[in-house]
C-alpha positions as CSV (number, residue, x, y, z in Angstrom):
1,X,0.0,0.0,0.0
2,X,2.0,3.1,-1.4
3,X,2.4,5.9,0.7
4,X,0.4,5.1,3.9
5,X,1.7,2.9,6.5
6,X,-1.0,0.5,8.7
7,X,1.1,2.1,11.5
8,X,3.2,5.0,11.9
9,X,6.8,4.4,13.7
10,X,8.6,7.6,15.2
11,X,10.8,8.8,12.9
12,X,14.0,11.5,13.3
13,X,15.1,13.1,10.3
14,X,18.9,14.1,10.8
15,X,20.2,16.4,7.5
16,X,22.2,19.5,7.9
17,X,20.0,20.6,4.5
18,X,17.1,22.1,6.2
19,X,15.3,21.8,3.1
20,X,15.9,18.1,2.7
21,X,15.0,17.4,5.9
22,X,11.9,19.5,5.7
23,X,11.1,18.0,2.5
24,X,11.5,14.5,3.9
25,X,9.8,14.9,6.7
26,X,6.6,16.6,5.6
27,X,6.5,13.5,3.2
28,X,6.4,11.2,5.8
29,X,4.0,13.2,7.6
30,X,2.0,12.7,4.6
31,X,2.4,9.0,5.2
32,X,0.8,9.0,9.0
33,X,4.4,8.6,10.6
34,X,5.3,11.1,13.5
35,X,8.6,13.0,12.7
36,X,11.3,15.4,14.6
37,X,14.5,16.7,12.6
38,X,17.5,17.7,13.7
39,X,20.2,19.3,11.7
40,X,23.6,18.2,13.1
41,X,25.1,15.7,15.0
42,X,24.8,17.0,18.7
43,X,21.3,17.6,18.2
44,X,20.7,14.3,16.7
45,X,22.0,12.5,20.0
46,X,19.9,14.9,22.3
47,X,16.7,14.6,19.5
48,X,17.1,10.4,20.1
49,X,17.5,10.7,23.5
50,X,14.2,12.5,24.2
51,X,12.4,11.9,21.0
52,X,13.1,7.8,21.4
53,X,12.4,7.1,17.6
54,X,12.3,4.3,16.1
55,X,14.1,4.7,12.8
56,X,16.8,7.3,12.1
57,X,17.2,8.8,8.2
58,X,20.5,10.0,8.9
59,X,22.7,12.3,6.6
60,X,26.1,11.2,7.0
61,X,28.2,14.8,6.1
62,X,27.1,16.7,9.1
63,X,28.4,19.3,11.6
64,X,29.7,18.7,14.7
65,X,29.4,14.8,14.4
66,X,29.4,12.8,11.7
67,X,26.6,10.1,11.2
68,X,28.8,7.8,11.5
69,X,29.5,9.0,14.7
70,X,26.0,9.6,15.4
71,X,25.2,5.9,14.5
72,X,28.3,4.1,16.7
73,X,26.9,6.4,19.5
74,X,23.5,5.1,19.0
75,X,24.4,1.7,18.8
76,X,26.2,2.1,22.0
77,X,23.2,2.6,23.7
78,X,21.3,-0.5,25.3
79,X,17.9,1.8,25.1
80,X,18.0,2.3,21.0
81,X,18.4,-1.6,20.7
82,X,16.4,-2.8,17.8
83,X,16.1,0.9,16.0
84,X,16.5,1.1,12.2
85,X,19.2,3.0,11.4
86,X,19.3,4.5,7.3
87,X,22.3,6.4,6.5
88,X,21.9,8.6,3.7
89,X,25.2,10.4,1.5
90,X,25.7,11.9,-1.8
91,X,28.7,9.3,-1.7
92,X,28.5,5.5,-3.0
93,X,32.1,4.7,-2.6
94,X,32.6,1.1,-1.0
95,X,34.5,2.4,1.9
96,X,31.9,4.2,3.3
97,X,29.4,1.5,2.8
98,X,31.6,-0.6,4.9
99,X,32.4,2.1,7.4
100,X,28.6,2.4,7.9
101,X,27.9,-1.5,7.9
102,X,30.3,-1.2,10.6
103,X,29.3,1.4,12.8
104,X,25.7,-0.4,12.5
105,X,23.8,1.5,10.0
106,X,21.3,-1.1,8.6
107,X,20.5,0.6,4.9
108,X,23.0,2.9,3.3
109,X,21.4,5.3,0.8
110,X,23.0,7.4,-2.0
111,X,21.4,11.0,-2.5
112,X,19.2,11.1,-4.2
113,X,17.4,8.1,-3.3
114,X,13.7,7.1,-4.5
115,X,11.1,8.0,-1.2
116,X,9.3,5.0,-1.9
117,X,12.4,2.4,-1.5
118,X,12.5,4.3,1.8
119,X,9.2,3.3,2.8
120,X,9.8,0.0,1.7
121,X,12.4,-0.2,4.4
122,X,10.4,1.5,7.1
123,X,7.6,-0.9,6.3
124,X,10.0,-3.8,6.5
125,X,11.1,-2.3,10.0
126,X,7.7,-1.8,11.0
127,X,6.3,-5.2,10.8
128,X,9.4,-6.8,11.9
129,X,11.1,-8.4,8.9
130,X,14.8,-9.2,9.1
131,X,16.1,-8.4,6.1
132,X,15.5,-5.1,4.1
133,X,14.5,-5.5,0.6
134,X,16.6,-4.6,-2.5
């Protein structure tokens, strides 16, 4: 079912684009999913901590933190256990796609990516599937 989920999840939005992540997340407003943003690194961590989402779209070129930082922090965090993590870059070079395999980033986007393979991999998330489709 295109474009509407049978439940929302909480999703934060982390892109130092304000635009993108405006974009983005009025988008999946559209799609019934409750969304915060935050535009760098710091304010990603604090957005998680009191936001408790349950995915992450996060840009990996940010300010302050990297999302690579930003995910290995996550990750280090017993509370954030089982949250989908998408990184997101305007890079598809294989070393980054390993460095974000293994800072625990789940899905590894290139910009720009299709909105609807994202919500193929939230609605994978959502209803608990293991692996993310292609």
């Amino acid at each position: 079912m295109r474009g509407h989920l049978a439940t929302s999840l909480r999703v934060l939005i982390v892109d130092d684009s304000v635009d993108t992540a405006s974009s983005l997340g009025a988008l999946l407003r559209l799609w019934g999913h409750n969304v915060e943003l935050a535009h760098d690194g710091l304010s990603a961590i604090e957005a998680a901590a009191s936001f408790r989402p349950e995915a992450v779209i996060l840009d990996i070129g940010l300010p302050q933190l990297d999302g690579f930082e930003v995910a290995s922090r996550l990750r280090a965090c017993p509370e954030f256990e089982g949250m989908l993590i998408v990184g997101s870059s305007g890079y598809s070079r294989e070393s980054d796609r390993r460095r974000a395999n293994e800072v625990g980033i789940d899905v590894y986007l290139v910009k720009p990516f299709d909105p609807f393979r994202l919500e193929s991999i939230l609605e994978s998330h959502r209803v608990g599937q293991r692996s993310i489709p292609a």
